[in-house]
C-alpha positions in Angstrom: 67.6 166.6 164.2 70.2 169.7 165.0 72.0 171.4 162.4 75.9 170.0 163.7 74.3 166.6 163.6 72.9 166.3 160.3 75.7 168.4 159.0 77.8 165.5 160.4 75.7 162.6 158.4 75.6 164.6 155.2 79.6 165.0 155.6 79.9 161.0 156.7 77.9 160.0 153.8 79.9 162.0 151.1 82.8 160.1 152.8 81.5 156.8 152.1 80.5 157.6 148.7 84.0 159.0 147.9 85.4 155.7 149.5 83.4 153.3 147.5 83.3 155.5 143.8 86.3 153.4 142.3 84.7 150.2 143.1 81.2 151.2 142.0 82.1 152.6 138.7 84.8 149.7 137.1 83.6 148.4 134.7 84.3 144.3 134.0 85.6 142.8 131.5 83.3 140.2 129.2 84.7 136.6 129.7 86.3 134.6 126.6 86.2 131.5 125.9 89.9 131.4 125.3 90.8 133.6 128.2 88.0 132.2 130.6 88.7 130.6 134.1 87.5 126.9 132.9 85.9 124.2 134.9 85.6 120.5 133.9 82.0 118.8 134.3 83.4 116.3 136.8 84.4 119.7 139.2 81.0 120.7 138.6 77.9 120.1 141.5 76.2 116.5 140.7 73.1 119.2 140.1 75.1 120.7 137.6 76.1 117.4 135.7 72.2 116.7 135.7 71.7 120.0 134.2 73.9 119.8 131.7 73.3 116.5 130.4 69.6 117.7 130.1 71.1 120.5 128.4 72.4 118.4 125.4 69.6 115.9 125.0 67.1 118.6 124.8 65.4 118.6 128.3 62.9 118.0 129.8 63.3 120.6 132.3 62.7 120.8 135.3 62.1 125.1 135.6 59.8 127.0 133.8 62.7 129.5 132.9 65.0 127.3 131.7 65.7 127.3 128.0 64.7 131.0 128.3 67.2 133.9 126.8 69.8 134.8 128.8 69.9 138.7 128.0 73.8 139.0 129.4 73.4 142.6 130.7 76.2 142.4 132.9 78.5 142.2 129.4 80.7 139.3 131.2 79.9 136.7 128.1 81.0 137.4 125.0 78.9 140.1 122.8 76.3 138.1 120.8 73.0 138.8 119.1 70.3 138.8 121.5 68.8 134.9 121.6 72.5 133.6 121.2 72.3 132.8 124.9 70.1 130.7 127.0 69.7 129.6 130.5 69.5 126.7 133.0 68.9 126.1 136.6 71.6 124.1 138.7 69.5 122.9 141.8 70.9 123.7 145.0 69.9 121.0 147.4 67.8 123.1 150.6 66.6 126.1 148.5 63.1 126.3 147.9 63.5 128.8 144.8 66.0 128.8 142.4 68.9 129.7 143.8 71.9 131.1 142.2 73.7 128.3 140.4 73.1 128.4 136.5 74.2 127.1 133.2 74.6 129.4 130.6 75.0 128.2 127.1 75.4 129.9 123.8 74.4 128.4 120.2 72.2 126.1 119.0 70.0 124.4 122.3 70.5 120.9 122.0 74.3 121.7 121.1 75.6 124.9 121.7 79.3 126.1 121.1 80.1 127.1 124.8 78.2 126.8 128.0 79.3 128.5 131.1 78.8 128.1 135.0 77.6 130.4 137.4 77.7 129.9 141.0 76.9 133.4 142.1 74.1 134.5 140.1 76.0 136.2 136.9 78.8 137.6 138.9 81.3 135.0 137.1 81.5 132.6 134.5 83.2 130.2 134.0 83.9 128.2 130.9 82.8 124.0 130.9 85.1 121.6 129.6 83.3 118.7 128.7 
């Protein structure tokens, strides 16, 4: 590669960096149950119903992981105790894995204080109202 032209794609890339720094580096801030964006379980997926109802009668479940601790390292749930969180799998009909839809719920299993939905994999939460 000559000089000019890598000199170029170092400078363009220290652009782009610069650009995208603020958006990189803010932080979020943890969602509360009294300030959360709420939805009720009849605006939730039927999948999500399902799940939830399994939720409260103690499964069975249809995923391995679900039931398992939710470690909340992106900090958007409220700060607990590690094991305070667990959670579920919201099918999404045509996916073959997972997918990205969960229930998140905090307490006790079979009847925890708060749950939360998750359509984009732990980018947002928001609170279910029974």
């Amino acid at each position: 590669m000559a000089r000019g032209t890598g000199m170029k794609l170092v400078l363009a890339s220290i652009l782009l960096v610069a650009a995208w720094a603020p958006y990189l580096v803010q932080a979020r801030e943890p969602v509360s149950p009294s300030s959360a964006t709420t939805v009720s379980l009849a605006e939730l997926p039927r999948q999500g119903v399902e799940t939830y109802h399994l939720i409260r009668q103690g499964g069975p479940f249809p995923h391995e992981k679900d039931g398992v601790v939710f470690g909340n390292r992106e900090r958007l749930l409220p700060a607990r105790k590690r094991g305070y969180y667990r959670e579920y799998t919201v099918a999404t009909p045509g996916v073959r894995n997972r997918g990205t839809r969960r229930i998140v719920c905090g307490g006790a299993p079979r009847g925890p204080d708060t749950c939360y939905y998750t359509a984009d994999h732990y980018a947002s939460f928001r609170v279910i109202v029974p």
